[in-house]
C-alpha positions as CSV (number, residue, x, y, z in Angstrom):
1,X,11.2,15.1,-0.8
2,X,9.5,17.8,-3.1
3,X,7.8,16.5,-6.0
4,X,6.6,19.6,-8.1
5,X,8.4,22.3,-7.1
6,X,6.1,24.3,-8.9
7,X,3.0,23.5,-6.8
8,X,5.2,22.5,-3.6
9,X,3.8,18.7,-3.5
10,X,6.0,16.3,-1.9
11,X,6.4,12.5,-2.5
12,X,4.1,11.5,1.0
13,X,1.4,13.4,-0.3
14,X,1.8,11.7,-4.0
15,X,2.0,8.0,-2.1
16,X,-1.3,9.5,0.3
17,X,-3.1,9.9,-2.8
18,X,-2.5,7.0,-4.6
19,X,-3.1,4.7,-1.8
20,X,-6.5,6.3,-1.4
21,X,-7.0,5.6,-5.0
22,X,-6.6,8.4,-7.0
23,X,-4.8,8.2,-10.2
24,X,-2.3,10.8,-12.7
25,X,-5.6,12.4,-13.8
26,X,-6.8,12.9,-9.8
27,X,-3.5,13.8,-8.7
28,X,-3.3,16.5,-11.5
29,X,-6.7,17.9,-10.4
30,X,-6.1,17.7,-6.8
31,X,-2.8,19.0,-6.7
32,X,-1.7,20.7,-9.7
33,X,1.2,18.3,-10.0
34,X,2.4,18.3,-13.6
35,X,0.1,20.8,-15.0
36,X,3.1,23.8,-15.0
37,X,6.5,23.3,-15.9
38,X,5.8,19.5,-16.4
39,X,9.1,18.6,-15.2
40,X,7.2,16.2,-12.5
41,X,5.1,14.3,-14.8
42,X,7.9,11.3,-14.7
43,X,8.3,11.0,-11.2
44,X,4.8,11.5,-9.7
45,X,3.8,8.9,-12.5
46,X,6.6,6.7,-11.3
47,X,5.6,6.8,-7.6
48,X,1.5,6.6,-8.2
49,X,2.9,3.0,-10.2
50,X,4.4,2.3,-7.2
51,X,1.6,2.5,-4.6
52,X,-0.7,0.8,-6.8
53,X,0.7,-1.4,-9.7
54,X,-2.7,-2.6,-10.7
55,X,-3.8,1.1,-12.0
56,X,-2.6,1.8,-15.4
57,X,-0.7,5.3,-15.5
58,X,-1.5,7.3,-19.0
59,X,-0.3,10.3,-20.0
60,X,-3.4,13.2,-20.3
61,X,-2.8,17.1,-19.9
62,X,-5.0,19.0,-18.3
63,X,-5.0,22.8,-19.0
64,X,-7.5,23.8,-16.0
65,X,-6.9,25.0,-12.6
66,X,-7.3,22.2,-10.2
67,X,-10.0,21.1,-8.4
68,X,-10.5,20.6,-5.1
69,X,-12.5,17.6,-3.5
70,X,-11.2,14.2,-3.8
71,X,-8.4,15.1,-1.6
72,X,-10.3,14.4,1.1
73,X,-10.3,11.0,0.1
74,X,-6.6,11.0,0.8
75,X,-6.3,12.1,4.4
């Protein structure tokens, strides 16, 4: 299921990520998920807490273009 619409990121890649160890921030860099419309924020946030309920989820904006990188980490 699509995630962020705006940057076309669906919930397998969100759970990928996390379970590889990235967190809100990472995802936001990597991905672009929550860093247009916002409208994602809850959900990806909700699923990251999910796949890894040790890592505390905090709300931080990023106003950047994202990076690319640690996604590799995810595959």
């Amino acid at each position: 299921m699509i995630i962020c619409v705006c940057r076309r990121v669906n919930d397998k890649t969100i759970e990928r990520c996390a379970r590889a160890g990235l967190d809100f921030d990472d995802l936001q860099m990597e991905l672009g998920v929550a860093t247009q419309c916002g409208k994602c924020e809850c959900k990806a946030r909700s699923i990251i807490a999910e796949c890894n309920p040790n890592q505390l989820v905090a709300h931080i904006e990023h106003n950047g273009q994202p990076a690319r990188g640690l996604l590799a980490l995810a595959g």
